[in-house]
C-alpha positions as a printed Julia matrix, in Angstrom:
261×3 Matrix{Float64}:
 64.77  152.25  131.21
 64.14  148.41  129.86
 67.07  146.34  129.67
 68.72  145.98  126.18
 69.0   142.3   126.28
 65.77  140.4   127.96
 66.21  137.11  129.57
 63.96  134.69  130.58
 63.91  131.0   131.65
 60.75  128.39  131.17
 61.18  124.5   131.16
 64.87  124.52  131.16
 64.8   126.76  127.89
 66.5   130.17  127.86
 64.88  132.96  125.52
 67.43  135.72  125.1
 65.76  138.91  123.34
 67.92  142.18  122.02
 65.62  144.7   122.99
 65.82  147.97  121.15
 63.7   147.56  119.2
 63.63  151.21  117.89
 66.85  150.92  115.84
 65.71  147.28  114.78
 67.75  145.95  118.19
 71.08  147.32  116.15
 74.0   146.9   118.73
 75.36  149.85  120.8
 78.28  149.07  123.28
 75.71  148.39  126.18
 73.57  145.62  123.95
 76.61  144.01  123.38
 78.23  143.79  126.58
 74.85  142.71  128.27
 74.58  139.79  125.35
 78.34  138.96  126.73
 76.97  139.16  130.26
 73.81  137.08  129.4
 75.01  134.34  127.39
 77.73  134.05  130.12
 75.27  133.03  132.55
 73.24  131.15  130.7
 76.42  129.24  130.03
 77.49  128.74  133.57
 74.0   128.02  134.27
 72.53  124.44  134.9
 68.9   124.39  134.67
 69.19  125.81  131.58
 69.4   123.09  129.09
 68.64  124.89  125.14
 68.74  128.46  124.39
 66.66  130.68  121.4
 67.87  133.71  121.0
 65.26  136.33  118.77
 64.82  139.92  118.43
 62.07  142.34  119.6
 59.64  143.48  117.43
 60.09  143.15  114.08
 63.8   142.8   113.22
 66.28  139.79  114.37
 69.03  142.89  114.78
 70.45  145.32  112.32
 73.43  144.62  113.3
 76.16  147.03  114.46
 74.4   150.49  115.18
 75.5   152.35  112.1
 75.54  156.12  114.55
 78.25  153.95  116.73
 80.3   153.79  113.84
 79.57  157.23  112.59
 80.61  158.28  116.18
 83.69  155.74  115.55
 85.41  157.51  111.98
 87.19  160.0   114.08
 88.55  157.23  117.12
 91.86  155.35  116.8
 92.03  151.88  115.6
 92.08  150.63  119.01
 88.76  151.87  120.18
 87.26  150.29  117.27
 89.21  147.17  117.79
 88.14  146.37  121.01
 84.16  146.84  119.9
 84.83  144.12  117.4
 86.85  141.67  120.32
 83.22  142.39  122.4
 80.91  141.6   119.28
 83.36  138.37  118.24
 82.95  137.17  122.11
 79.07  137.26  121.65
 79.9   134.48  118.88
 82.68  132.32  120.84
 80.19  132.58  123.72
 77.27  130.81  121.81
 79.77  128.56  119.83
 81.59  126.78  123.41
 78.05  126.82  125.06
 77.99  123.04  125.42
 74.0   123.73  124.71
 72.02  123.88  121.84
 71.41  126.98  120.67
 68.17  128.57  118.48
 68.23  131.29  116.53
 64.49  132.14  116.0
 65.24  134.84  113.11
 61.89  136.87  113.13
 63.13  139.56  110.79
 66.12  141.59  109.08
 69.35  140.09  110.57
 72.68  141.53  108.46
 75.78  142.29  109.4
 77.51  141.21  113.15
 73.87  139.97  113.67
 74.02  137.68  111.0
 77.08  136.21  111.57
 75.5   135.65  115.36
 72.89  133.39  113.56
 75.38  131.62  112.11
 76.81  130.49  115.53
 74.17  129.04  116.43
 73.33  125.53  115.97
 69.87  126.13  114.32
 68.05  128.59  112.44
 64.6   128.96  112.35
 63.34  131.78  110.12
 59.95  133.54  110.11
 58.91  134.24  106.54
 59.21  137.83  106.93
 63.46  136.84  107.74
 66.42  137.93  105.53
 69.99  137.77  105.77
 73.17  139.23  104.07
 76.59  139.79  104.94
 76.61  143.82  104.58
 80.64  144.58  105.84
 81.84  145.38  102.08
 78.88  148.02  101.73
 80.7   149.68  104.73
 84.21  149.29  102.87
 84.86  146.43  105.54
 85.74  143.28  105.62
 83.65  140.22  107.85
 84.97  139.99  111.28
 82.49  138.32  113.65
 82.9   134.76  112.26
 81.43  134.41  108.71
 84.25  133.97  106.54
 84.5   130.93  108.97
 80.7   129.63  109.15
 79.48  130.21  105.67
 82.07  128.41  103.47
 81.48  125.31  105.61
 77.25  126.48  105.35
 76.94  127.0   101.97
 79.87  126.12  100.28
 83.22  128.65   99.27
 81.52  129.34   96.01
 77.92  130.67   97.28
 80.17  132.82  100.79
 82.05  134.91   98.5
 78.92  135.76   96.69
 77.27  136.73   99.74
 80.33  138.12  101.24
 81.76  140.01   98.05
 78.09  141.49   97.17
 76.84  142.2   100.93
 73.37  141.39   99.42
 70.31  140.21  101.54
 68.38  137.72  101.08
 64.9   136.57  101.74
 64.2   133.57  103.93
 63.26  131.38  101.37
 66.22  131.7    99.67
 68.5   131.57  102.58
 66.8   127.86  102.97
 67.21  126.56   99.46
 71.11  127.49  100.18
 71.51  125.8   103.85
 71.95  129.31  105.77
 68.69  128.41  107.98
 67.28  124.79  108.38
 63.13  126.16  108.09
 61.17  128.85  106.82
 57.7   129.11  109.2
 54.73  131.59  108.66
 55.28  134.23  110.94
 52.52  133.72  113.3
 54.17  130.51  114.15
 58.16  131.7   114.7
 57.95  131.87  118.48
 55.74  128.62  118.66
 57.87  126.47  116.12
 61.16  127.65  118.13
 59.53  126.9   121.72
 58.68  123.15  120.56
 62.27  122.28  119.68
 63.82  124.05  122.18
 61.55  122.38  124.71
 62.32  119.06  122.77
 65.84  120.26  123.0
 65.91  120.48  126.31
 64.44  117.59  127.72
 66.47  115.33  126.31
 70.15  114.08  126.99
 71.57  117.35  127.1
 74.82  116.37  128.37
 75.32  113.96  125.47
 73.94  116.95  122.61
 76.78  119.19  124.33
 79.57  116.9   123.65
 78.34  115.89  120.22
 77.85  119.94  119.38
 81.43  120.23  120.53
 82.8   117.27  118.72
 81.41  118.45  115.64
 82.67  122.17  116.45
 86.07  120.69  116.52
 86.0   118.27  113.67
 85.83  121.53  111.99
 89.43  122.05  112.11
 90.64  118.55  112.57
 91.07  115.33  110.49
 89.19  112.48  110.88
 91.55  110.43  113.24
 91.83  113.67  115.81
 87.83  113.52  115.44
 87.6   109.87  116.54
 89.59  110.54  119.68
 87.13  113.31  120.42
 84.3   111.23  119.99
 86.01  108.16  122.38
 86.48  111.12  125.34
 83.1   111.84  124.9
 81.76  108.98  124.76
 83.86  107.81  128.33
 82.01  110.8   129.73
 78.54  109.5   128.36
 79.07  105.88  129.38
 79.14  107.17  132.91
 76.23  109.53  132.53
 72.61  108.65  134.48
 70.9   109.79  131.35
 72.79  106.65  129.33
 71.73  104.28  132.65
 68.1   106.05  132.0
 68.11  105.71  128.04
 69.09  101.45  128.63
 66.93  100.6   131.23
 63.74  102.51  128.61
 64.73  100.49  126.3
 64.67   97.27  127.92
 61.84   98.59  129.78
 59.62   99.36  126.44
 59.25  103.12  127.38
 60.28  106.62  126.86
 63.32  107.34  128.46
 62.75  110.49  131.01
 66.3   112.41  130.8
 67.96  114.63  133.71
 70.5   116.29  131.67
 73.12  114.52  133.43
């Protein structure tokens, strides 16, 4: 049987595929414990400097597999409870990956799926994308990070249209708002989301991790708390050979080859 989550590493750039692509790669326990697993070692992992994360065939991910939660009406709270800790880890894991992260959205992506696009740190759709926060359809409330992601996306006004409605929208539309960054024809998805990743990854990746985590945190902080984040980071990039690498190019009239470190 094929593995639920494919992974696969080329040029210091991670693709991480959900693979069932049968239900439109909706998540069962399994897929989300292996996209825990997965991310996990990507994480931990240091020749792997960007990440894209797609779906197979032609969906992004449905989402949570709605016969999991059929299966789920007659559990307690608690078994359903600790699904939702797995699925919210899948986010925290992409969100404290001091990588960038690519979400090549080739199709549908609604629900817990959505929300995982969200988390990452850019969106690339395929024409044939769409989006939507579909929770209050189910008579259920967001819980895998939007309510947190989309005010600061879109604005509070435009989230609690999308989150109050649970409609989808097309990829076009979900650019003219700020949910993705870039609409692409389809044929082009995988090629559009390989050049910046590569891009991605060969420069100062060390330096992009601590400025995707400053910004994660200035999130939540005011400016002043922000600043001393940024002078921490900065101590860490001063003493970086990528910095020694980027000054000497400079000088040196040339591109700048970085190491990542």
């Amino acid at each position: 049987m094929e593995a639920k989550v494919l992974l696969r590493k080329n040029e210091g750039v991670a693709w991480v595929t959900m693979n069932r692509p049968e239900v439109l790669n909706a998540w069962d326990p399994e897929m989300m414990h292996d996209l825990v697993k997965v991310l996990t070692e990507i994480k931990e992992d240091e020749e792997v400097r960007a990440v894209v994360i797609t779906g197979a065939g032609s969906a992004f991910s449905a989402g949570g597999d709605i016969k999991m939660q059929q299966q789920a009406l007659d559990q307690p709270p608690s078994a359903k409870l600790d699904r939702i800790i797995v699925a919210q880890q899948i986010c925290r894991e992409i969100i404290n990956m001091e990588k960038p992260v690519i979400a090549a959205i080739n199709g549908v992506a609604v629900g817990a799926a959505c929300d995982m696009t969200l988390a990452c740190d850019i969106r690339i759709a395929s024409e044939n994308a769409s989006l939507g926060e579909l929770f209050v359809k189910r008579g259920l409330v967001p819980d895998t990070g939007s309510p947190f992601f989309l005010p600061r996306l879109v604005g509070i006004a435009k989230a609690k249209e999308l989150i109050f409605g649970g409609d989808i929208i097309d990829a076009w539309e979900a650019e003219r708002i700020g949910l993705v960054n870039k609409v692409v024809p389809n044929d082009r998805l995988e090629a559009e989301a390989t050049e910046l990743a590569q891009r991605l990854a060969s420069g100062p990746t060390k330096a992009i991790g601590l400025a995707k985590k400053i910004i994660n945190k200035s999130l939540e902080c005011d400016l002043e708390t922000s600043l001393d984040y940024a002078l921490q980071a900065q101590t860490i990039c001063y003493d970086t050979k990528d910095h020694a690498e980027a000054t000497r190019a400079f000088l040196e009239k040339r591109e700048p080859q970085f190491k990542g470190y």
